[in-house]
C-alpha positions in Angstrom: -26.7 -5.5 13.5 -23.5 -4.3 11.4 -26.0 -2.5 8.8 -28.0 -0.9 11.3 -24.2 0.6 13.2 -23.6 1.7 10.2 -26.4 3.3 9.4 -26.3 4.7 12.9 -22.7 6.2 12.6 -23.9 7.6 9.1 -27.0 9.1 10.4 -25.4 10.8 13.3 -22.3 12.3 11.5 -19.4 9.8 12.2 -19.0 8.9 8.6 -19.3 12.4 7.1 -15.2 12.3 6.8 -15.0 9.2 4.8 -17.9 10.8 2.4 -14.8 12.2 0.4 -12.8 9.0 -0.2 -14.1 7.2 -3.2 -13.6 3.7 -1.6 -15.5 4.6 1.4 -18.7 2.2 2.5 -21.8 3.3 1.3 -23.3 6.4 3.5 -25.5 8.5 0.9 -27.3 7.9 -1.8 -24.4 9.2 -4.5 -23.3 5.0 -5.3 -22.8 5.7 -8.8 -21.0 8.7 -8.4 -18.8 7.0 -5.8 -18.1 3.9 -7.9 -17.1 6.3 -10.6 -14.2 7.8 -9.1 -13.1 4.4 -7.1 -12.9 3.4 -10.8 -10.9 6.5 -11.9 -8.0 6.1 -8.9 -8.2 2.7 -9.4 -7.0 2.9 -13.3 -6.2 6.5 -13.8 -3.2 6.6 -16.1 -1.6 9.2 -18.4 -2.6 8.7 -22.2 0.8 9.0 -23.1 3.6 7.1 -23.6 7.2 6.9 -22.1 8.1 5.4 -25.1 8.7 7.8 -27.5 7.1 8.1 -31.1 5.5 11.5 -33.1 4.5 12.8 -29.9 7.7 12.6 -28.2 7.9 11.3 -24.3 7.9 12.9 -20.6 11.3 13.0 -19.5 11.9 12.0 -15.9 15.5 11.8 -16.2 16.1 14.1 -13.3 13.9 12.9 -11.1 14.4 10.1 -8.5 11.3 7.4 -6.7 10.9 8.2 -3.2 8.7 5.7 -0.9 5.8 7.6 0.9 3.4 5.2 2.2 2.1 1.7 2.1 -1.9 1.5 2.8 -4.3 -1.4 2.4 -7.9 -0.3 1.5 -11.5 -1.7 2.0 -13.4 -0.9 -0.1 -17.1 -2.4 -1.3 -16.5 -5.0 -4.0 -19.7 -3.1 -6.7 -20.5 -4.6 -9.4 -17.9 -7.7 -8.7 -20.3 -8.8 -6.3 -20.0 -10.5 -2.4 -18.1 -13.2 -3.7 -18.7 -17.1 -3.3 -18.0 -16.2 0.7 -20.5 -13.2 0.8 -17.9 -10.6 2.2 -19.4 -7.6 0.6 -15.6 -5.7 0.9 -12.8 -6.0 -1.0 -8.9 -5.9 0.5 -6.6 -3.2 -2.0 -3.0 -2.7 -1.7 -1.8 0.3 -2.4 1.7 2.2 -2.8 1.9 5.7 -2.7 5.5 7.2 -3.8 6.8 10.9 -5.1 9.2 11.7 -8.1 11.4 13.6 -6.6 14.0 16.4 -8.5 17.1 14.5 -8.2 19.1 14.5 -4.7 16.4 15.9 -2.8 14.4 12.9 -1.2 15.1 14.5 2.2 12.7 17.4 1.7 10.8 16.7 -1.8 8.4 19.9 -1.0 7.8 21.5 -5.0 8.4 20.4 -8.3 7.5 16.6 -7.8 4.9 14.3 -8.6 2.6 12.1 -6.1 1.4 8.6 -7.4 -1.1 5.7 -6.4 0.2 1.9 -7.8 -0.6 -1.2 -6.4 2.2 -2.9 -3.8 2.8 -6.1 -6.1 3.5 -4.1 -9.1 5.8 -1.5 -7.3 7.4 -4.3 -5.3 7.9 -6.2 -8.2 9.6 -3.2 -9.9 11.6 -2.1 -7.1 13.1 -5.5 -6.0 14.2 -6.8 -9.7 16.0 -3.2 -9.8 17.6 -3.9 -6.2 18.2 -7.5 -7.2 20.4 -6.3 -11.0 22.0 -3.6 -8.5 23.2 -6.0 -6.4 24.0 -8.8 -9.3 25.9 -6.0 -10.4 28.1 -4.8 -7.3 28.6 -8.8 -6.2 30.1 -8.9 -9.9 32.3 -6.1 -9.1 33.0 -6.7 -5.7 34.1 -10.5 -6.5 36.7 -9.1 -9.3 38.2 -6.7 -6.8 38.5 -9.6 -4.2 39.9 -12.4 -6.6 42.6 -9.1 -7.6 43.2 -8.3 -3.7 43.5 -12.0 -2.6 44.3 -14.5 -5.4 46.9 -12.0 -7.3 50.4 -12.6 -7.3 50.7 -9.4 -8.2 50.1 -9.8 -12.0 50.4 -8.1 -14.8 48.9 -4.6 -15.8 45.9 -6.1 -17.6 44.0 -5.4 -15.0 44.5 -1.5 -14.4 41.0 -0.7 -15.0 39.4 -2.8 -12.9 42.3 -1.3 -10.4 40.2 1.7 -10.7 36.7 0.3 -10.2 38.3 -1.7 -7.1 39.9 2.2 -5.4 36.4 2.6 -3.8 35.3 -0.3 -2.6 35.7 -1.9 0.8 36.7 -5.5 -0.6 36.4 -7.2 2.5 32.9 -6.1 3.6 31.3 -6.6 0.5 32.4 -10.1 -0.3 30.7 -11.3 2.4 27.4 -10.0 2.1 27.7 -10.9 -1.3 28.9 -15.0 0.3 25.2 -14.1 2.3 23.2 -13.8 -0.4 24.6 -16.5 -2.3 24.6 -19.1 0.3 21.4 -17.6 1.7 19.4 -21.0 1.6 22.4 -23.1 3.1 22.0 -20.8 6.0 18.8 -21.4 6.7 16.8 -18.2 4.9 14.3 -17.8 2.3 14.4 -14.1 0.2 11.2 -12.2 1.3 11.0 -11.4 -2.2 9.9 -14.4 -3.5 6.6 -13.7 -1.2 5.4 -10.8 -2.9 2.6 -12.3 -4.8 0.0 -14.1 -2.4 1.0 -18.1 -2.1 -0.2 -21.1 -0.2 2.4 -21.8 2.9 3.4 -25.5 2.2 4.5 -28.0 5.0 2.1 -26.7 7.5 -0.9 -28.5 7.6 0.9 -31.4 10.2 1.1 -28.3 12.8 -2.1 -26.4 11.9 -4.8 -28.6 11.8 -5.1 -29.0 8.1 -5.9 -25.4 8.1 -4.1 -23.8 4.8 -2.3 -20.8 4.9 -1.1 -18.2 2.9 1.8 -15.4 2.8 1.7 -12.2 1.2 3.3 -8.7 1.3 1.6 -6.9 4.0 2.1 -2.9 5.1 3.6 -3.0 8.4 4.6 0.0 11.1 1.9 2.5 10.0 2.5 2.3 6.7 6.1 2.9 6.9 7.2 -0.7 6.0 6.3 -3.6 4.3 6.9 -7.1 5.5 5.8 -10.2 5.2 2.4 -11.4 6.9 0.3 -14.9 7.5 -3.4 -14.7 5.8 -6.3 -17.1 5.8 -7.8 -16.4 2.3 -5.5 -17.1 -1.3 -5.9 -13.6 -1.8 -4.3 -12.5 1.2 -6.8 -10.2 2.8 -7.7 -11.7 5.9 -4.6 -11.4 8.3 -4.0 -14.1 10.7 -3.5 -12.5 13.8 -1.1 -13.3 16.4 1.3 -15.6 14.0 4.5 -15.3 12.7 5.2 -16.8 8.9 8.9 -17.7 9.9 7.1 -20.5 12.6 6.0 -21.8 9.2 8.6 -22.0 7.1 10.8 -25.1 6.0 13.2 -26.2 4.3 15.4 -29.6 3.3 17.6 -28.6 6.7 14.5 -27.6 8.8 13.4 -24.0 10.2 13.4 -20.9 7.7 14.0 -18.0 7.8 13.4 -14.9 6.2 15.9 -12.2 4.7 14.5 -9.0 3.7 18.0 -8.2 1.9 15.8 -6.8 -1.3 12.8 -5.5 0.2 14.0 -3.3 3.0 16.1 -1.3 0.5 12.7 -0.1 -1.1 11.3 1.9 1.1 14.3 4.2 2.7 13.2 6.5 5.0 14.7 9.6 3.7 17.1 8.5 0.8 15.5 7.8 -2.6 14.9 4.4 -3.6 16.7 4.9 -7.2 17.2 7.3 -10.1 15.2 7.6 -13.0 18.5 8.5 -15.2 19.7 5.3 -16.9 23.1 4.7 -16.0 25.2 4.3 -19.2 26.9 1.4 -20.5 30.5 1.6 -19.8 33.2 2.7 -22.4 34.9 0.2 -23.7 37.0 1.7 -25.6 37.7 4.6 -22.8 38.0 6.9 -25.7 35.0 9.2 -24.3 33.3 8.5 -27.6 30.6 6.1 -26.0 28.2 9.6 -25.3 24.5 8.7 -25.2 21.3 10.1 -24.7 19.4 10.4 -21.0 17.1 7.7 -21.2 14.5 6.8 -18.0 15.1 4.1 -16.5 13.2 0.7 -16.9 12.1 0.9 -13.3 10.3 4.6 -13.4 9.0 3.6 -16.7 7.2 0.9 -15.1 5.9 2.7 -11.9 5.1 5.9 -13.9 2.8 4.0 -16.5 1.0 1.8 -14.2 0.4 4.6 -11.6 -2.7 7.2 -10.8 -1.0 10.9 -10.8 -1.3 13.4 -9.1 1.3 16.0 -10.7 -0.4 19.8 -11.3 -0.5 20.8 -7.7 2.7 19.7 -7.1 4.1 22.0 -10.2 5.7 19.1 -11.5 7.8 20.8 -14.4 8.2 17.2 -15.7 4.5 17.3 -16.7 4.6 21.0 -17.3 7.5 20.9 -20.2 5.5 17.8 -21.9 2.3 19.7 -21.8 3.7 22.6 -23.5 5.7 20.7 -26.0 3.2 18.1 -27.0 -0.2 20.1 -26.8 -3.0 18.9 -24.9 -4.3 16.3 -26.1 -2.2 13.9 -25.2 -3.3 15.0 -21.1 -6.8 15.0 -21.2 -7.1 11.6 -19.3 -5.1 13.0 -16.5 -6.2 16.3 -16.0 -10.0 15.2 -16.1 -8.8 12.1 -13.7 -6.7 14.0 -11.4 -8.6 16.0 -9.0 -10.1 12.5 -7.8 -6.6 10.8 -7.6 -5.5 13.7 -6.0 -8.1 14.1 -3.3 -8.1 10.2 -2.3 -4.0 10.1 -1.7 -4.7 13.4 0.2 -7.1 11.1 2.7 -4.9 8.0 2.7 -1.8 10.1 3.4 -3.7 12.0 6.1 -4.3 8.3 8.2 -8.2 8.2 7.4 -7.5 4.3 6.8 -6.4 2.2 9.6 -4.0 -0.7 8.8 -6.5 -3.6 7.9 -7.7 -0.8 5.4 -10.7 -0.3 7.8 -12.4 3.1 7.4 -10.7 5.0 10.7 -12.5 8.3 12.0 -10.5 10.4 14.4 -10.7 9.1 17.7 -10.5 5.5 16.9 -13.9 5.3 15.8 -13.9 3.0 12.4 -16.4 1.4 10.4 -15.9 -2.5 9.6 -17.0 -4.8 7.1 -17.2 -7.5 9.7 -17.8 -5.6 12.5 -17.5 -2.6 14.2 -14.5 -1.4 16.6 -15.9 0.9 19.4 -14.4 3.8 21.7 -15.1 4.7 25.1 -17.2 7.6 24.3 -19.4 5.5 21.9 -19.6 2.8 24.5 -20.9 5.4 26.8 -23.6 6.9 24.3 -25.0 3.2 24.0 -24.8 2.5 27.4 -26.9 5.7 27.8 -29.1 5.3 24.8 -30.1 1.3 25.9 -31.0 3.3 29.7 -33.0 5.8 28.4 -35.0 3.1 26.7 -35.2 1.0 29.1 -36.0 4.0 31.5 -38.7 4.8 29.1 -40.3 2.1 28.7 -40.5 1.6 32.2 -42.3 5.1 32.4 -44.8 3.9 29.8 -45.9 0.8 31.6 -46.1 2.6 34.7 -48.7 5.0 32.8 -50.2 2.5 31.0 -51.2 0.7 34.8 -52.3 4.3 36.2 -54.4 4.5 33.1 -55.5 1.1 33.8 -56.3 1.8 37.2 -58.4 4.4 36.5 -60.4 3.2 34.1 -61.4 0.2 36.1 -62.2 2.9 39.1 -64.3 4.9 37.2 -66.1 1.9 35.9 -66.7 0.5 39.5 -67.9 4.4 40.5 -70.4 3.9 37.5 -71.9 0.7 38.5 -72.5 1.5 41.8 -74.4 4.6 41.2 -76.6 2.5 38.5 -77.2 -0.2 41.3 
C-alpha cells in the first residue's frame, strides 16, 4: 500500500518538486545519479587546508558563524541497506549556517558563505567554544567579585585587574556563574551533555521496561534545537507526546534541564562567534605581544567538516584564496558545489518537514512509514474509489442485460426449431 501511494503521487506529479533534492525517495529511474550527489552533499569538503603549509590557507579572520537552520532529513538508506529492522530510510541531521563579514549577522546578504554540517559536529563545536567563553568570564567575573567584596581595600597590585573589572556588572554575573556551578545541586542536568544520542537511565520502573533514548532534536521549524525523547539508539524515531525532563533523575530526585550552552548557539540575529582568534593578553603591557590573525579553532572545525556553498554568494574569502593559490587546490569544491548548493537551496526553502519527511506545498508529504494526507487528496480518493465502484456497478449491470439477451434469443431460437 505505501509503494503503490507513492507510486501514485510520483505518477501524477506530486513528487516532481522533490525530484531536485538528492536525498529525495526514489521517483525516476536516475538512482545512481541520485545516490551520487546524496554522496557529494553528504561529504563535500574543500581540498584545502586551514592549516597552513606551501600552499598557504583561506583566511576567515573577518568573518563571523551565523545559525541559519536546523533540518532533519530522510533519506533512503542505498547501498547501507534496510537495516536489521527493515526501515528502508535513514534519519540525517543537518546544520545549515553562513560566514558572515564581520558585524553584519543582522543582514548577511553578499560576500558570505552558506554551509551543510551535521548537528552533533556543529553542536559539539559551538558549545565547547560557549563553554571556554564562559570558563573564561566566570574566571573574570569571580576576580572582580573577591576585589569588590572580600578587599579591604588593598594594595595597588591589583590595578589591572581594576581595569578588566570597570565593565562588568559584578553582581549579576557572579551569580549566573554560582548557577552554573551549583547547577546539579539545584536540581539540573546541562543539555549539552545530550548532544550525542544516549540511553535514558532510571526509567524502565515507569515505562514498562521500554528503553529510551535522548538526543538533539530541531525544534520550532528549524529555528531551535532542543532536546527530544526517541525510541531507537540512533535517535530517529521521535517519541511523541513525552517530555525527557519527566525522565530525568538524579541522587535528589527530578531533573531538570538547562540549556545555558545550547541556546547561545543559534541567536536569532547576532552571530554565534568570531572567526578572529582573540589574542593572548600582554603580559608585559609593553604593546610588544603583536601577533598574527589566526582563525579560530571553532571556524576551523565547522569550515573543514562542512559542504560549501561559497561562489554564488561572492564569498571574497574563497575568491582571494583562489587567486592566490591557483586552482588546483578548488577543484573538489567547484565540481561539488552546484549540488551542495542546490540541496541547501531546497532545505532552506521548507521542502522538508520536521521529521525530515519529504513535504510538498500544501501539506502533502511522502513518508517512509506512511503517508500524511490533505483534504484535497482525501477528496480525489474518495472520488476515485466511487468512480470504481460506480463502474463496476455499470459493468455488471451490462454484463446481466447481455446475459439476458442471450438467453432470450436462445429461447426465440428453440421455439421456432420446435
Amino acid at each position: 500500500m505505501k509503494l503503490s501511494l507513492i507510486s501514485f503521487l510520483a505518477a501524477t506529479g506530486y513528487a516532481t518538486a522533490a525530484s531536485s533534492n538528492p536525498f529525495a525517495p526514489k521517483v525516476s529511474a536516475n538512482t545512481a545519479a541520485s545516490a551520487y550527489t546524496a554522496k557529494l552533499v553528504r561529504g563535500a569538503k574543500v581540498m584545502r587546508s586551514l592549516e597552513g603549509g606551501d600552499d598557504g590557507e583561506i583566511d576567515l579572520t573577518n568573518y563571523s558563524i551565523k545559525f541559519e537552520k536546523c533540518q532533519f532529513v530522510k533519506e533512503f538508506a542505498g547501498e547501507e541497506g534496510g537495516g536489521e529492522d527493515g526501515q528502508f530510510l535513514q534519519t540525517k541531521r543537518f546544520i545549515i549556517f553562513r560566514l558572515c563579514p564581520n558585524n553584519s549577522c543582522g543582514s548577511c546578504n553578499y560576500d558570505f558563505g552558506e554551509y551543510l554540517v551535521d548537528l552533533e559536529t556543529y553542536l559539539q563545536a559551538t558549545t565547547e567554544f560557549v563553554e571556554e567563553k564562559q570558563e573564561a568570564m566566570c574566571e573574570t567575573c569571580n576576580d572582580c567579585y573577591d576585589q569588590a567584596y572580600n578587599n579591604d581595600g588593598g594594595d595597588d597590585n591589583n590595578g589591572d585587574n581594576q581595569n578588566d573589572c570597570s565593565s562588568i556588572d559584578v553582581s549579576t554575573c557572579y551569580e549566573e556563574c554560582q548557577n552554573i556551578e551549583n547547577m546539579e545541586d539545584n536540581g539540573y542536568l546541562d543539555a549539552s551533555e545530550f548532544i550525542e544520542c544516549q540511553a535514558l537511565e532510571n526509567n524502565n520502573n515507569n515505562n514498562n521496561g521500554v528503553a529510551y533514548y535522548a538526543g538533539a532534536m530541531c525544534a520550532s521549524s528549524g529555528s531551535r534545537i532542543k532536546i527530544g525523547v526517541f525510541t531507537d539508539e540512533d535517535c530517529s524515531i521521535l517519541a511523541e507526546n513525552m517530555d525527557v525532563e519527566s525522565m530525568l533523575y538524579g541522587d535528589n530526585g527530578a531533573m531538570k534541564l538547562s540549556y545555558h550552552k545550547i541556546k547561545s548557539v543559534f541567536p536569532e540575529s547576532d552571530c554565534v562567534a568570531s572567526c578572529l582568534q582573540e589574542e593572548e593578553q600582554d603580559e608585559n603591557n609593553d604593546g610588544n605581544n603583536y601577533q598574527a590573525a589566526e582563525t579560530a579553532e571553532i571556524c576551523q572545525t565547522l569550515y573543514e567538516a562542512a559542504g560549501k556553498c561559497e561562489s554564488i554568494h561572492g564569498f571574497s574569502a574563497m575568491k582571494y584564496y583562489n587567486n592566490n593559490n591557483g586552482q588546483g587546490n578548488y577543484y573538489n569544491q567547484v565540481r561539488n558545489e552546484e549540488a551542495v548548493c542546490n540541496y541547501m537551496s531546497n532545505v532552506m526553502s521548507g521542502i522538508y518537514d520536521p521529521s525530515g519527511e519529504i513535504s510538498i506545498s500544501g501539506g502533502r508529504s511522502i513518508t517512509g512509514g506512511g503517508a500524511a494526507t490533505t483534504g484535497g487528496q482525501k477528496f480525489a480518493l474518495t472520488f476515485f474509489i466511487l468512480g470504481s465502484v460506480g463502474l463496476a456497478g455499470y459493468a455488471a449491470m451490462l454484463h446481466q442485460q447481455l446475459t439476458k439477451g442471450a438467453k432470450s434469443t436462445l429461447a426465440q431460437q428453440g421455439g421456432a426449431m420446435a
